[in-house]
TIBAKOL-897160 format. One record per atom (N, C-alpha, C): residue number from 0; x, y, z; atom name. Coordinates in steps of 0.05 Angstrom, whole numbers, plus 5000, padded with zeros to 4 digits. Atoms other than C-alpha are relative to their C-alpha. Last residue first. Layout:
residues N
NUM,X,Y,Z,CA $
...
***
This chain:
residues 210
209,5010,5023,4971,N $
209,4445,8501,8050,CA $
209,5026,4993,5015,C $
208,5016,5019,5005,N $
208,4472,8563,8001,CA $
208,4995,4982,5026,C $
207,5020,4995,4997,N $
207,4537,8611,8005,CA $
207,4985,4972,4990,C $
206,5003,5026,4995,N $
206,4609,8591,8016,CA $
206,4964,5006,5008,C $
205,5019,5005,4975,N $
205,4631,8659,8001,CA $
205,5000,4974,4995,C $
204,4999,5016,4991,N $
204,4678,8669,7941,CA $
204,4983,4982,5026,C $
203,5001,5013,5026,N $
203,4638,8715,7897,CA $
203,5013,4972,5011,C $
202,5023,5017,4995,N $
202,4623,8752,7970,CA $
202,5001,4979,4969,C $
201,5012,5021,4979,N $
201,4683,8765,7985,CA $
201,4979,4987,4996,C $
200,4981,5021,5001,N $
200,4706,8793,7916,CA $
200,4999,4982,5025,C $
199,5004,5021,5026,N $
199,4648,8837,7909,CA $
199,5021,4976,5000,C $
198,5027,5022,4987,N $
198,4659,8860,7987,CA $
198,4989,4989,4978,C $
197,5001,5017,4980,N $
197,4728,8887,7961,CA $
197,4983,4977,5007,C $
196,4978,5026,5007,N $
196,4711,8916,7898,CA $
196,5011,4978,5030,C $
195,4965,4994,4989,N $
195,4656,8953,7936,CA $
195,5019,4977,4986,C $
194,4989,4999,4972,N $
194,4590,8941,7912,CA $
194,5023,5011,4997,C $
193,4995,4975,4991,N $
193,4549,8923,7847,CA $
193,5005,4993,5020,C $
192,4993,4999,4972,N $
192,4549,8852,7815,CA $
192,5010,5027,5003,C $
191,4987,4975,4999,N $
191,4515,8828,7754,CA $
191,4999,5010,5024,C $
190,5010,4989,4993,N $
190,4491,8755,7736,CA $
190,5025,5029,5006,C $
189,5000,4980,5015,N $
189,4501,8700,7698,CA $
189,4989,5026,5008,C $
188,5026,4978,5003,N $
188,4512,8650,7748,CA $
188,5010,5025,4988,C $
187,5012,5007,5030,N $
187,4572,8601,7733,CA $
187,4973,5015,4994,C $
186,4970,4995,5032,N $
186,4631,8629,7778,CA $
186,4977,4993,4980,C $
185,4995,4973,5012,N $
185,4571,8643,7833,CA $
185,5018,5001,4976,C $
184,4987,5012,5026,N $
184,4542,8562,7840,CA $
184,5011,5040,4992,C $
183,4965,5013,5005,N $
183,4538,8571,7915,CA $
183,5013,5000,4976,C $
182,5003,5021,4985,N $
182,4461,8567,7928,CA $
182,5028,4993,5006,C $
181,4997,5008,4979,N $
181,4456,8637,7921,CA $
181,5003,4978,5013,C $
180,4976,4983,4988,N $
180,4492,8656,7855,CA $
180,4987,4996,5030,C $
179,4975,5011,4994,N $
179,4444,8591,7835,CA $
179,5025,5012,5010,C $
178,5004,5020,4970,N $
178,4382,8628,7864,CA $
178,5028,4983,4988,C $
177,4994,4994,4973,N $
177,4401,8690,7825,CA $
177,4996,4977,5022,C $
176,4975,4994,4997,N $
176,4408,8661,7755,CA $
176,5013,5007,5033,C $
175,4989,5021,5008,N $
175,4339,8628,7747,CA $
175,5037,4996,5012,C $
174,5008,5015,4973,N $
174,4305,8689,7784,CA $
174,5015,4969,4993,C $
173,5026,5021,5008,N $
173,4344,8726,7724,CA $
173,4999,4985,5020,C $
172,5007,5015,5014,N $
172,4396,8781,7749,CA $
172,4969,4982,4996,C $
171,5029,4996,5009,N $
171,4423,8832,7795,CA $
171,5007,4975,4975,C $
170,4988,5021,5018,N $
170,4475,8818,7857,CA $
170,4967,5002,4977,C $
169,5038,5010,5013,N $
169,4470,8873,7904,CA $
169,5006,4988,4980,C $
168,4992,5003,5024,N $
168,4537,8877,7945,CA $
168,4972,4992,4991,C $
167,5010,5012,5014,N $
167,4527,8914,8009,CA $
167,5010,4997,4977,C $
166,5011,4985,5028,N $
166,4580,8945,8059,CA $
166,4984,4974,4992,C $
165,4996,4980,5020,N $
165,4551,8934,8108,CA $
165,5030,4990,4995,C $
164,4980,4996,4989,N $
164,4501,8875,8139,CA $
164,5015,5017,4975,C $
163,4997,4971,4985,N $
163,4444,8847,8128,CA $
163,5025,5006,5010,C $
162,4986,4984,4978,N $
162,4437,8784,8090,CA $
162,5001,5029,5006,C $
161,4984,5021,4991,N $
161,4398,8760,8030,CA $
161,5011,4991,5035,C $
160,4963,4998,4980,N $
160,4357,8818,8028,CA $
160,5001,4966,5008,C $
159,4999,5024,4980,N $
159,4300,8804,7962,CA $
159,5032,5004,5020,C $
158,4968,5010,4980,N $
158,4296,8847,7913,CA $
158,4979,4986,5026,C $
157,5007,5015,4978,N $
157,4240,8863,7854,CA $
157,5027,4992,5015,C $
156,4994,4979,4968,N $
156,4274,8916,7808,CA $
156,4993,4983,5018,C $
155,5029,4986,5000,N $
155,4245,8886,7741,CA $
155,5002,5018,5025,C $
154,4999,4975,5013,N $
154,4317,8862,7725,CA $
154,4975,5017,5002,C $
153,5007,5007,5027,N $
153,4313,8821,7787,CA $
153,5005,5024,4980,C $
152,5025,4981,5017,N $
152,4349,8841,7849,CA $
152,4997,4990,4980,C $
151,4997,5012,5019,N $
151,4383,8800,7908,CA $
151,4976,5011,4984,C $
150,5037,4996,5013,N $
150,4407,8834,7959,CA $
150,5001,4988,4979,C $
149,5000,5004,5027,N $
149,4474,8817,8008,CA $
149,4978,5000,4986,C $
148,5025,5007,5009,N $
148,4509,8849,8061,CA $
148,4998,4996,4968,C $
147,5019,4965,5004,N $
147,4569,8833,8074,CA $
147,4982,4984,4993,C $
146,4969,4985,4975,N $
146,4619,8761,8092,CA $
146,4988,5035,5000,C $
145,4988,4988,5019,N $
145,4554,8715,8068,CA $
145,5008,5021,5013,C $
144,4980,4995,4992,N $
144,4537,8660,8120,CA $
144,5013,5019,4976,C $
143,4988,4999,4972,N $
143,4465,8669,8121,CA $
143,5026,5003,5003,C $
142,4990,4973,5003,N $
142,4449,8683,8049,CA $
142,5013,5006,5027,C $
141,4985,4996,5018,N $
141,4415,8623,8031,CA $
141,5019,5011,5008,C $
140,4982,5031,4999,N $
140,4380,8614,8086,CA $
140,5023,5006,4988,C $
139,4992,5008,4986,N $
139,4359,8682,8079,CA $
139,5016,4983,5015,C $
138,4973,4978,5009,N $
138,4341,8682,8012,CA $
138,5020,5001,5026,C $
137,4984,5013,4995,N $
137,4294,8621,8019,CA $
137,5026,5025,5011,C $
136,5003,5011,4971,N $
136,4234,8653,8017,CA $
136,5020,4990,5010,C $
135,5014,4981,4978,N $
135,4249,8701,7965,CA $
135,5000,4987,5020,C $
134,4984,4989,4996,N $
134,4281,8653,7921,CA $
134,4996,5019,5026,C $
133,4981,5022,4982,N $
133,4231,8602,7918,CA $
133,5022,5017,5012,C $
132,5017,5004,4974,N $
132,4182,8664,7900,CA $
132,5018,4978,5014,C $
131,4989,4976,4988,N $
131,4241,8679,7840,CA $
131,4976,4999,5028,C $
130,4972,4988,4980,N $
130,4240,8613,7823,CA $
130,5007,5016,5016,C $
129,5005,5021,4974,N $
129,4160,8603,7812,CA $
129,5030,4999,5017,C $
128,5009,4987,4973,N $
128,4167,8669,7778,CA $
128,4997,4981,5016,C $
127,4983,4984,4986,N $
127,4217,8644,7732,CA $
127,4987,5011,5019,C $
126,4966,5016,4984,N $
126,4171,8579,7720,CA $
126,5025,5022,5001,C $
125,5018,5023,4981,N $
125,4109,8623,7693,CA $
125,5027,4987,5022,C $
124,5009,4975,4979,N $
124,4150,8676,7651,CA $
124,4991,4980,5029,C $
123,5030,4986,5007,N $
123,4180,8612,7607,CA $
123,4998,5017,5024,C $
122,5020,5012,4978,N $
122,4262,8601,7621,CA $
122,4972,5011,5002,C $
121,5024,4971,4999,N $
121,4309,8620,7562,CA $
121,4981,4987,5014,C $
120,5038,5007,5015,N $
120,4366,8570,7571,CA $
120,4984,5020,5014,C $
119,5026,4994,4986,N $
119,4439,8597,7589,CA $
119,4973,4995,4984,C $
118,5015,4968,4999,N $
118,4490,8570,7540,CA $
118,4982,5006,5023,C $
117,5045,4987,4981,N $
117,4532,8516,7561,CA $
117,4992,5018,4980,C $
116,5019,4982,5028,N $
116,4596,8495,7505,CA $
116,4973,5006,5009,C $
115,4982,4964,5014,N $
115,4655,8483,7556,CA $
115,4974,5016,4980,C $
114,4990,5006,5027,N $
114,4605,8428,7602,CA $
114,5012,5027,4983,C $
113,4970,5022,5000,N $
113,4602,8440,7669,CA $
113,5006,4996,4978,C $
112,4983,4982,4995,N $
112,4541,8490,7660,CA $
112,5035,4981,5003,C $
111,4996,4977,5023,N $
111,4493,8437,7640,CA $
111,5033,5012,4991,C $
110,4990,5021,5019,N $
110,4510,8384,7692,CA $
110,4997,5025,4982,C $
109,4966,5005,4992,N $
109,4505,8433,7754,CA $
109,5003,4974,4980,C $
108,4982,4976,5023,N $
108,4447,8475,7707,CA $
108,5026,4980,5010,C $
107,4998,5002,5036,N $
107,4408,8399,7721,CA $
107,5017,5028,4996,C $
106,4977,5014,5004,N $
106,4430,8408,7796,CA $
106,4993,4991,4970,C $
105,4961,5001,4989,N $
105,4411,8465,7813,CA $
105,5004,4982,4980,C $
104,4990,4974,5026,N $
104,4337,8456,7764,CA $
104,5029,5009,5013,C $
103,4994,5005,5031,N $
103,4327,8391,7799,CA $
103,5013,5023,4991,C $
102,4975,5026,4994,N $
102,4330,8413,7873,CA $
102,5016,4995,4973,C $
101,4968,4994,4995,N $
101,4292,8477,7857,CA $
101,5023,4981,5000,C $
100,4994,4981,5023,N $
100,4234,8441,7834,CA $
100,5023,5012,5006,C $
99,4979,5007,5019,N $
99,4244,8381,7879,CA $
99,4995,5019,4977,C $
98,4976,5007,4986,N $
98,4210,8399,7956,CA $
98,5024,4994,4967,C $
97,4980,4977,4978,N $
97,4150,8437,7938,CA $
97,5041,4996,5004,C $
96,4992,4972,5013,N $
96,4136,8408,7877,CA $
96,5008,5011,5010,C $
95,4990,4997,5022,N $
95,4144,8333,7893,CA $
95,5016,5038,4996,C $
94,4984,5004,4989,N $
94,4108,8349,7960,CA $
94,5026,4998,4974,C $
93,4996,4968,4983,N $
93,4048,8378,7924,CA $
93,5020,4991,5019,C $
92,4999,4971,5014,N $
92,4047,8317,7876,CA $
92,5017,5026,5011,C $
91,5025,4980,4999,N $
91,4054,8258,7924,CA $
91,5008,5032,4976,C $
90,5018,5007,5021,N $
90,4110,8220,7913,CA $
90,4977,5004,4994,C $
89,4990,4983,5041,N $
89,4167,8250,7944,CA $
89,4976,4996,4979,C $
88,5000,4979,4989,N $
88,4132,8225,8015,CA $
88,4998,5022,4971,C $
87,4983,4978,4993,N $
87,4148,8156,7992,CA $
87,4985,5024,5013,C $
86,5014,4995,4977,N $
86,4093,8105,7991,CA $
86,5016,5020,5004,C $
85,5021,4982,4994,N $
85,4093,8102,7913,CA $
85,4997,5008,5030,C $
84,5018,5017,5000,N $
84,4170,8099,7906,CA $
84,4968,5013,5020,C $
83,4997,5012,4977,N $
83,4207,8163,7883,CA $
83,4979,4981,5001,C $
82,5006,4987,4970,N $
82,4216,8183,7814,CA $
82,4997,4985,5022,C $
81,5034,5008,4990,N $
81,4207,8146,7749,CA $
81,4985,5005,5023,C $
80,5021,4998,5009,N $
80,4264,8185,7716,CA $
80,4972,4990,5007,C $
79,5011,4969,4999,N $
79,4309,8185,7774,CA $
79,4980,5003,4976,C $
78,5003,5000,4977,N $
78,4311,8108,7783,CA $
78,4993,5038,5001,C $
77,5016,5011,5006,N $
77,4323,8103,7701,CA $
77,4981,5004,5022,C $
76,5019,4978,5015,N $
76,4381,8147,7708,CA $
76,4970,4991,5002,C $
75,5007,4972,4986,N $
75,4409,8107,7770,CA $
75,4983,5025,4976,C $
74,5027,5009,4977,N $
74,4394,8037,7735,CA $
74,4998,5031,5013,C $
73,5027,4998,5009,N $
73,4434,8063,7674,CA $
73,4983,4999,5017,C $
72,5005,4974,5013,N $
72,4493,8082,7710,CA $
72,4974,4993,4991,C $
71,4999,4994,5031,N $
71,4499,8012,7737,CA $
71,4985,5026,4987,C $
70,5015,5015,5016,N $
70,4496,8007,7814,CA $
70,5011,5013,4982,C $
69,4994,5025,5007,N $
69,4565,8027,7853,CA $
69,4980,4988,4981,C $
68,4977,4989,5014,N $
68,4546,8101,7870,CA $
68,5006,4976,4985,C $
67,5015,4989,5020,N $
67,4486,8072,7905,CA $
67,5019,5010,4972,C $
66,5018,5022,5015,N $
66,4526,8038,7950,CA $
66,4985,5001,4974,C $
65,4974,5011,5006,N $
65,4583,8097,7966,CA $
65,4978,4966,4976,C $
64,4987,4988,5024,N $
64,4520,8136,7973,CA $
64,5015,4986,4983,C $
63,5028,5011,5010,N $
63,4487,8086,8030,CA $
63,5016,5018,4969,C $
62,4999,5027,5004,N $
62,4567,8087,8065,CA $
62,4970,4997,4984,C $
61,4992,5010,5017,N $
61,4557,8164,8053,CA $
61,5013,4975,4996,C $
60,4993,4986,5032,N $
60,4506,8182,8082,CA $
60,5004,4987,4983,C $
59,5014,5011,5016,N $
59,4513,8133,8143,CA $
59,4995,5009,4971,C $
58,4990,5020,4996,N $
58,4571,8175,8167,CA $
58,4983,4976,4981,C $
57,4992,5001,5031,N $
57,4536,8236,8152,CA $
57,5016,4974,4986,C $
56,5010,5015,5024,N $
56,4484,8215,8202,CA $
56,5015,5002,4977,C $
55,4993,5035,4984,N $
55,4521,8239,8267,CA $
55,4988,4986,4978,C $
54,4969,5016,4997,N $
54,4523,8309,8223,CA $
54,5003,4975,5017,C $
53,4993,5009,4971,N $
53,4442,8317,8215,CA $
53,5028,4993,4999,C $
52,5004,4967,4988,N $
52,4438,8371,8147,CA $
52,5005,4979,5033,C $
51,4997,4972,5015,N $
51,4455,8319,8095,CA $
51,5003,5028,5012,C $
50,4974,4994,4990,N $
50,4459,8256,8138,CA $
50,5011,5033,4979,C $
49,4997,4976,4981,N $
49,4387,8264,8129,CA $
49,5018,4996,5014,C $
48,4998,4965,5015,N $
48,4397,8237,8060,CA $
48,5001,5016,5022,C $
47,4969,4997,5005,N $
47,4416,8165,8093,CA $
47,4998,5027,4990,C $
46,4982,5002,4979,N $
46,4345,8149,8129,CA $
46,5036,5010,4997,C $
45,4999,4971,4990,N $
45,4315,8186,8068,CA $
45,5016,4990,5033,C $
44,4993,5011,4966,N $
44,4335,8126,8028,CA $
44,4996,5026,5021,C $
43,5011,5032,4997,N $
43,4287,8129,7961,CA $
43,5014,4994,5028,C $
42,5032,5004,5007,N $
42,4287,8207,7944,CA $
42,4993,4978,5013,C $
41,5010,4976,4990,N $
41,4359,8236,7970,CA $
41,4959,4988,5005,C $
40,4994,5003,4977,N $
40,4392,8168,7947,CA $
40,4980,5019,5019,C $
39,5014,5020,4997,N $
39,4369,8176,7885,CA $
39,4993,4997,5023,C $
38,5034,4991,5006,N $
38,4386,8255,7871,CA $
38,4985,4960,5015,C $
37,5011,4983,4984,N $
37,4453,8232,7906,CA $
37,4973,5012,5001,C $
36,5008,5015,4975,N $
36,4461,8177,7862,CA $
36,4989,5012,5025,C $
35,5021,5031,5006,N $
35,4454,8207,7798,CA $
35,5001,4989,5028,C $
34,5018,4985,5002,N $
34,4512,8270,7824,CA $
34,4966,4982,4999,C $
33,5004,4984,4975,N $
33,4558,8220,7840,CA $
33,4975,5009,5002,C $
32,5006,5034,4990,N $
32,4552,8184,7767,CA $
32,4992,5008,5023,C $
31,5035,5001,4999,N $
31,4550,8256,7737,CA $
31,4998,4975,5019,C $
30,4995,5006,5038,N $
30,4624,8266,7772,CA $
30,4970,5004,4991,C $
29,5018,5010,5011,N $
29,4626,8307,7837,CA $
29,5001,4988,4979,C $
28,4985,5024,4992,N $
28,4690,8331,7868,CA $
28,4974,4984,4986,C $
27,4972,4998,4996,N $
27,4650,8404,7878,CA $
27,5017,4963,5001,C $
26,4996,5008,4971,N $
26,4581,8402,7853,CA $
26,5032,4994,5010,C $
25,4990,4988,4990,N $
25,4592,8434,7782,CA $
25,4996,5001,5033,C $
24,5020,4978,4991,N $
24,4589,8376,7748,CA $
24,5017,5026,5011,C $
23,5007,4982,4978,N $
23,4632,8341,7708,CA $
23,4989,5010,5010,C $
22,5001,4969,5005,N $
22,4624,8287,7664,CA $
22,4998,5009,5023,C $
21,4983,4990,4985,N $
21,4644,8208,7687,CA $
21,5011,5035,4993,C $
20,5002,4995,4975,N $
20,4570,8181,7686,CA $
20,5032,5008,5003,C $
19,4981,5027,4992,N $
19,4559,8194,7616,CA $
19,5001,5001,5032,C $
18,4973,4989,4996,N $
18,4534,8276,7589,CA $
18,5014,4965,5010,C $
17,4994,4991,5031,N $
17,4471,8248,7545,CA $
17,5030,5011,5008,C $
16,4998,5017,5026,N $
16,4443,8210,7601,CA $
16,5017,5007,4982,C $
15,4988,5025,4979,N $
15,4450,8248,7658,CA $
15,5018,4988,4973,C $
14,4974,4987,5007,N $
14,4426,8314,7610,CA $
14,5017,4975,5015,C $
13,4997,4999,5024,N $
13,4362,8269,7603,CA $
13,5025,5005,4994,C $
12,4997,5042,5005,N $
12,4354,8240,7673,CA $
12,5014,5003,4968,C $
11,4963,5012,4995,N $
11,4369,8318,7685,CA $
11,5003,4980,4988,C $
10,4966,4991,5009,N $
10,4310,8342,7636,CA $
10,5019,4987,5008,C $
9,4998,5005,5026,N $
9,4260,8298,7662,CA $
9,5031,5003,4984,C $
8,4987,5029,4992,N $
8,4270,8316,7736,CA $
8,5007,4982,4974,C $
7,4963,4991,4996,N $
7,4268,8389,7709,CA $
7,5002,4967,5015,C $
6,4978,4993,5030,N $
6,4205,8371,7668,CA $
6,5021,5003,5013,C $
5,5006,5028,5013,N $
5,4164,8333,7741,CA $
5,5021,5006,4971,C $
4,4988,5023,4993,N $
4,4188,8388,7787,CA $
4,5008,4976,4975,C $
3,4974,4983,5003,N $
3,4153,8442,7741,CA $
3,5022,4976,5017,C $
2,4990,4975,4982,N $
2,4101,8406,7740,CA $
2,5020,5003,4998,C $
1,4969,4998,4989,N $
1,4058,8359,7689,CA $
1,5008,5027,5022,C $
0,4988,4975,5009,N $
0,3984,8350,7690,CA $
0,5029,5000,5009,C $
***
């Protein structure tokens, strides 16, 4: 049975493919080529991905990045379509889902959305509530270094406090839309922002997400 992981890993390899390896993303300094290696890298060397959040490891990072960066565009799409190897970790189902549905669907809008002619894609009921529960739990994280407080509302009313703290800016939208205005991606989330002109303009720049 497919998962929600398993179509948004699909998709990127797809949008990988179809944008080249020197399209933009919207990871900052990123090309697609970058972007392809980092999903690789993340899955198959976990000794070098946990220079991601351990700083004495970022070092290694990105000398294993710099490597990966160097194979042939095709091998890195090909490497994210067939997913991580069988002894991995990634390669269990219920690790898959937990750990790469969100992952994918960032970073497939961060090839989407880079391009001048995006639209927003209409996302089935099923897979926006699986976001908007990723959202919820995470929100916090998310939301930790944001300069006010910050909520995050669906159009159904469901919220989620980001941060605490006054003045508030409530940021409303689609569970699709609100986890990328929290991971960082705010210039490209389609969403709507109440507050204080002030604390709207701090928090659109923030340095929100992991």
């Amino acid at each position: 049975m497919s998962t929600h992981a398993k179509r948004e890993r699909l998709l990127l390899a797809d949008l990988l493919e179809a944008a080249g390896p020197q399209a933009p993303t919207l990871c900052q300094g990123w090309t697609a080529r970058d972007l392809a290696a980092h999903v690789v890298v993340r899955e198959r060397r976990p000794d070098a991905a946990a220079g991601l959040v351990i700083g004495p490891l970022k070092s290694r990072r990105d000398r294993v990045m710099a490597e990966f960066t160097e194979k042939p565009y095709e091998e890195l799409i090909q490497l994210i379509r067939t997913g991580p190897p069988r002894m991995s970790p990634f390669g269990l189902k219920q690790v898959d889902e937990a750990a790469n549905t969100v992952e994918f669907y960032i970073h497939t809008e961060d090839v989407r959305r880079a391009q001048p002619d995006w639209t927003p894609r209409e996302l089935d009921p099923v897979f926006a509530d699986v976001l908007w529960a990723r959202t919820e739990k995470a929100a916090r994280v998310l939301g930790r270094k944001a300069p006010v407080g910050l909520v995050l509302r669906r159009p159904d009313g469901q919220t989620a406090v980001a941060h605490r703290g006054t003045p508030v800016v409530t940021v409303t939208g689609e569970p699709g839309e609100l986890l990328l205005f929290a991971f960082g991606r705010q210039d490209a989330a389609r969403v709507e922002l109440e507050g204080e002109p002030d604390a709207i303009g701090r928090m659109t720049t923030a340095k929100l997400g992991m």
